[in-house]
N, C-alpha and C positions, 0 to 999 in steps of 0.2 A: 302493707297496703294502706295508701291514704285515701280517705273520705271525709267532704266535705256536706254537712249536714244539716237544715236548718229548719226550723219552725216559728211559725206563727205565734200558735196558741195553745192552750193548758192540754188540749186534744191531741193536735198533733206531736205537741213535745209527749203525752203518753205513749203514743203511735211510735214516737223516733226512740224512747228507750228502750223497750222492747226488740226495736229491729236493730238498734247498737249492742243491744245483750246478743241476739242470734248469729250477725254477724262475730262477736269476740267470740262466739263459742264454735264458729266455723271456721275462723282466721286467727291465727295467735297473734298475728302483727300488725292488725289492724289500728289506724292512730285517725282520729277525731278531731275536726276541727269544726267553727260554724255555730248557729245561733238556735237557743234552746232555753228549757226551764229546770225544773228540779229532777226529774226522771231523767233525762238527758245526761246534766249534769254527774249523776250517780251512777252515770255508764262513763264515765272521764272525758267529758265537754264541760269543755270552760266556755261561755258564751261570750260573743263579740261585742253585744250591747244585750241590755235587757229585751227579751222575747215583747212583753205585755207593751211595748210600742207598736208592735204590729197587730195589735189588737184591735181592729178597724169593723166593722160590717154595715154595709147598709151604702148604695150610691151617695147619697145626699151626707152622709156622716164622714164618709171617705175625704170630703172639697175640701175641709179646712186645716185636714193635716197632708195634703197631697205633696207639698213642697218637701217637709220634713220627710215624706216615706218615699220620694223620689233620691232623696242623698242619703239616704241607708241602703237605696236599692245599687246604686252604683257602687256606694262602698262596699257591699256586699260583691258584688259582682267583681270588682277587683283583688278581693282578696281571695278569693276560690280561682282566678286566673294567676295571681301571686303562687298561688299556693302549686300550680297544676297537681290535683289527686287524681287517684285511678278514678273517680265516679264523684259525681252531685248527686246528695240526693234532699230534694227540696218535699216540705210533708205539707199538704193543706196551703191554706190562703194562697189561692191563686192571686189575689192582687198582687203581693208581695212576690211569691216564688217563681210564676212562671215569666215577671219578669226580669229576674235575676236570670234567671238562663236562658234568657232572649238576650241578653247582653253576652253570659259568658259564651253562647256558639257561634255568637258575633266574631269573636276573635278569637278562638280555640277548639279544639275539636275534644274535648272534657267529653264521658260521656254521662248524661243527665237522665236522674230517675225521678221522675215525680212518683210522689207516694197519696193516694184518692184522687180518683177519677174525676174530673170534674164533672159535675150532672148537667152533660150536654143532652139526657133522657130526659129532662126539667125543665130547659130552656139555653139557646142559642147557641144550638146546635154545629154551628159553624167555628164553635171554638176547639172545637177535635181537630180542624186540618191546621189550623192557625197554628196550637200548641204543636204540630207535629214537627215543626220547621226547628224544635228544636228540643223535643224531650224525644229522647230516646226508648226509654222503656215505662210501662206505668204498671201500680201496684194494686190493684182496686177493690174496694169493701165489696163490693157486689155482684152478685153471679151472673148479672147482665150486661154488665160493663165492657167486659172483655173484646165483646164484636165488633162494639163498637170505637171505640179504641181500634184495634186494627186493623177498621178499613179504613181509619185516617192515617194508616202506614206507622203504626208505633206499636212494638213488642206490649204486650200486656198480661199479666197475670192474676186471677180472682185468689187472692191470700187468704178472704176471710173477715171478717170485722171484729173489731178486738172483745167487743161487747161479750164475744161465748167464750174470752177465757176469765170474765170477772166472777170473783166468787159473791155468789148471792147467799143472804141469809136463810135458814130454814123454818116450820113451823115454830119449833121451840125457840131460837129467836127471838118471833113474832110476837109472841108469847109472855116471853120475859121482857121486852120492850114497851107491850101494852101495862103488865104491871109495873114494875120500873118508873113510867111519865102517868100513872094514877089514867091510863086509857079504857082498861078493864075489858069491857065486851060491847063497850059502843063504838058506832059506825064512825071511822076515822077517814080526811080527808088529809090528802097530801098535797101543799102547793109550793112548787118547781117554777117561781117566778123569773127563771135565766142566772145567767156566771156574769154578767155583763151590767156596769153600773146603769147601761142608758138601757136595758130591759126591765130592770128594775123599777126603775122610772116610769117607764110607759105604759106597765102591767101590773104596777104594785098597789094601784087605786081601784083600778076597773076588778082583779083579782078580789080586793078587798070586799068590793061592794056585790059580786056575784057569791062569794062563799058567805055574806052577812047573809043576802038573801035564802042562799041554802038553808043558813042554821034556823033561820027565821020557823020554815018549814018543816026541818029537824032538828030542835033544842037539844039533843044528847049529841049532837056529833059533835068530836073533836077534831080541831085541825092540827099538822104537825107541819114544819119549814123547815129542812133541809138547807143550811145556809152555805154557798160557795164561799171561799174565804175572802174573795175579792170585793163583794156585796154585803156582807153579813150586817154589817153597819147600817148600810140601806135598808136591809130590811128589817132592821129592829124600828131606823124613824119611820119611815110607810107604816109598821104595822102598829106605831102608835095610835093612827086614826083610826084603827079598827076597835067598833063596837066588843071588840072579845077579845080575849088574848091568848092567841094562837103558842104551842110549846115550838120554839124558836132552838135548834140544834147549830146553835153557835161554833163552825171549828175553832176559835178565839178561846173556851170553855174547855176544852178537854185532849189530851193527851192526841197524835194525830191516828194512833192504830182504836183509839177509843171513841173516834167519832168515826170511822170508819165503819168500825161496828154497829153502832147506833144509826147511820144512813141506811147503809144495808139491812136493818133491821125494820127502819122504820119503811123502807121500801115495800118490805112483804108483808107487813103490819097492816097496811095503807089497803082500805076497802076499795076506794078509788083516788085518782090523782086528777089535778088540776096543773100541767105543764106548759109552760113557754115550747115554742117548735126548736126540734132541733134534735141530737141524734138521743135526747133522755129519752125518746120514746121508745128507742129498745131497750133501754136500761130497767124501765117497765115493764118490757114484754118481756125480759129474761126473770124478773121477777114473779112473773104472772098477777101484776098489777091494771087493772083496767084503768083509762085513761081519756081525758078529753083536754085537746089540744088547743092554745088560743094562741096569737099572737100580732100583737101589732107594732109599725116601724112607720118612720118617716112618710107620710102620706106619698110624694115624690117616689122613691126609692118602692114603696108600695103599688103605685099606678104601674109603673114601667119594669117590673118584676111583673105584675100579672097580664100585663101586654101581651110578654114575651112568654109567658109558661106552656108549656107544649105537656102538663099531666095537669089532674084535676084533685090532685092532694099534695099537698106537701110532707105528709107524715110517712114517716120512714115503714112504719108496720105494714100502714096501708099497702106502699108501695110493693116491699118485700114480698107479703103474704095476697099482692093482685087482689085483695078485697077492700073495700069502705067501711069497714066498722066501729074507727075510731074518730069519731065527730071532731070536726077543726073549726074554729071561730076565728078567721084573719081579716085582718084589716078594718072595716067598718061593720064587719058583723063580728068583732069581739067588744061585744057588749054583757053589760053583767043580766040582763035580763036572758039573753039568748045562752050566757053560760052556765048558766044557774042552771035553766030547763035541761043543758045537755048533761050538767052533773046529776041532774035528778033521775033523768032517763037510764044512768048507766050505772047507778047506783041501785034503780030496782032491777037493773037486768043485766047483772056483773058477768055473767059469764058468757055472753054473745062476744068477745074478743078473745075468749081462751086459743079456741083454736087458731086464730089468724096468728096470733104471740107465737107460740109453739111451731108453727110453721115458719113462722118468720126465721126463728132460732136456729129450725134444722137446716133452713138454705144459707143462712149467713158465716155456717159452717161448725155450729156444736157438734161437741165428740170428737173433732178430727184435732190434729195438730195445733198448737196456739199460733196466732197470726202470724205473732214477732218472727218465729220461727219460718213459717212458708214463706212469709217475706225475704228475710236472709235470705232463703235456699231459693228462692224465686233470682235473688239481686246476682249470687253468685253464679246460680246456672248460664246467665245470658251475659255475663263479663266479658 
């Protein structure tokens, strides 16, 4: 069986090893082709170019690389028609994927799996019939997705979200992390400034100046930064201008299974967090870390994003768990004065999000099978 496979981003290439493991352990002869990163890679994808070029977000940040990710999207697209495999399966970044196979159903009858839904539940809504015209089956994080997806005429399956098969650290841990970085038994703050050099950018200042403010308030609190490897640099110079000097968990520093431990640890360590939007929020809730959301982008890209949003949170827990618990600060209300108050509010009253986490968990499919797997079993049932 050949499958042609690709991804965007650090995300989705987690997303495509997984579902390359469950497929090789459902298919002995399965053969890999198509665009991906180190997880990928480790299931025997050799990638066609480097993945971190599709690394795009944001309308207004898209304009100045549109030409270059227009000639990787047809070279893509020809080489998955070179190839003819039994199935495409394109993961995340709709820029990029869906229209690579808006080209290959152009001239082939390939059949195409997109893998997450796009959140037509979020905003523009019209893009479920559009994509229908040529993705066949879809794979989707979330238990609401499904319906909708199929009345725009396309196969779908709720797999799961990968987040309930990661192992989280436990109290002892916690524990040993706090003694370990000299944390002890004061109130620790977590700040999740993004994976992304232009989030870091944007959020590394305002971040800075809302958690001064915090400490201003409580002098015992520690903060801790979780560095992406992509960023870590970024965030050592930002966090030069900071009045204090936050413990900065360098992947760059340590062994990759030893900083693995120490994120996870420092996750449940973390009295509350301060994160950029995006799916960290259940990496939180599976932690049972409370959290408040901020994030800002392109003023542009910001107007015409909120134009169009058809919910009134963008935070995944929220969504999952149908409550508003976890305070968001987007756009012109991520200011450090308004995030500071919301850290301070959730910091005296850490467990008004317990339940909404916990619920979010059991709908996103804790306990049951691991994604990778219902994926697989998902791809080959409808072959």
């Amino acid at each position: 069986m050949k499958v042609f496979i690709l991804a965007g981003e650090p995300s989705g290439d987690r997303l495509g090893g997984a579902l390359m493991a469950g497929l090789k352990s459902l298919q002995s002869d399965v053969a890999f082709e198509g665009i991906g990163g180190p997880d990928m890679a480790a299931q025997g994808l050799t990638s066609r170019f480097d993945m971190s070029e599709l690394s795009v977000m944001g309308l207004a940040e898209i304009l100045p690389k549109y030409r270059a990710l227009k000639a990787r999207i047809k070279q893509t697209a020809d080489a998955v028609i070179a190839m003819q495999p039994d199935m495409m399966i394109t993961i995340d970044s709709p820029d990029f994927s869906l229209r690579v196979a808006k080209l290959v159903k152009a001239k082939s009858n390939i059949r195409t799996i997109h893998y997450v839904a796009p959140t037509v539940w979020a905003w523009r809504p019209g893009r479920a019939k559009k994509m229908a015209r040529y993705i066949d089956h879809v794979l989707a994080l979330f238990p609401f997705e499904p319906p909708l997806m199929q009345a725009a005429g396309m196969d779908c399956d709720f797999v799961g979200h990968p987040v309930v098969a990661e192992s989280v650290a436990d109290d002892a841990d916690a524990l040993a992390f706090r003694k370990q970085f000299g944390i002890g038994d004061a109130p620790l703050l977590m700040v999740l400034p993004g994976s992304r050099r232009s989030e870091v950018a944007r959020l590394g200042h305002v971040f800075g100046e809302a958690v001064t403010k915090l400490k201003y308030k409580n002098p015992s609190l520690k903060v801790v930064i979780p560095a992406a490897v992509a960023v870590a640099h970024d965030v050592r110079e930002i966090t030069k201008d900071w009045p204090f000097a936050p413990t900065i968990l360098d992947p760059n520093d340590y062994l990759p299974e030893v900083f693995v431990a120490h994120k996870r640890a420092a996750f449940r360590a973390a009295d509350v967090a301060l994160a950029a939007s995006g799916t960290v929020s259940l990496e939180l809730a599976a932690s049972a870390t409370p959290m408040v959301i901020a994030y800002r982008m392109h003023w542009l890209s910001f107007r015409i994003i909120k134009a169009m949003a058809l919910v009134d949170t963008v935070t995944l827990v929220n969504l999952v768990s149908e409550t508003r618990v976890v305070p968001e600060f987007l756009g012109p209300d991520c200011t450090a004065d308004q995030i500071a108050e919301g850290l301070a509010n959730v910091l005296a009253h850490p467990d008004a999000q317990k339940s909404a986490m916990t619920l979010s968990m059991k709908r996103l499919g804790q306990g049951g099978e691991a994604p990778g797997m219902r994926a697989a079993r998902a791809v080959m049932a409808r072959l």
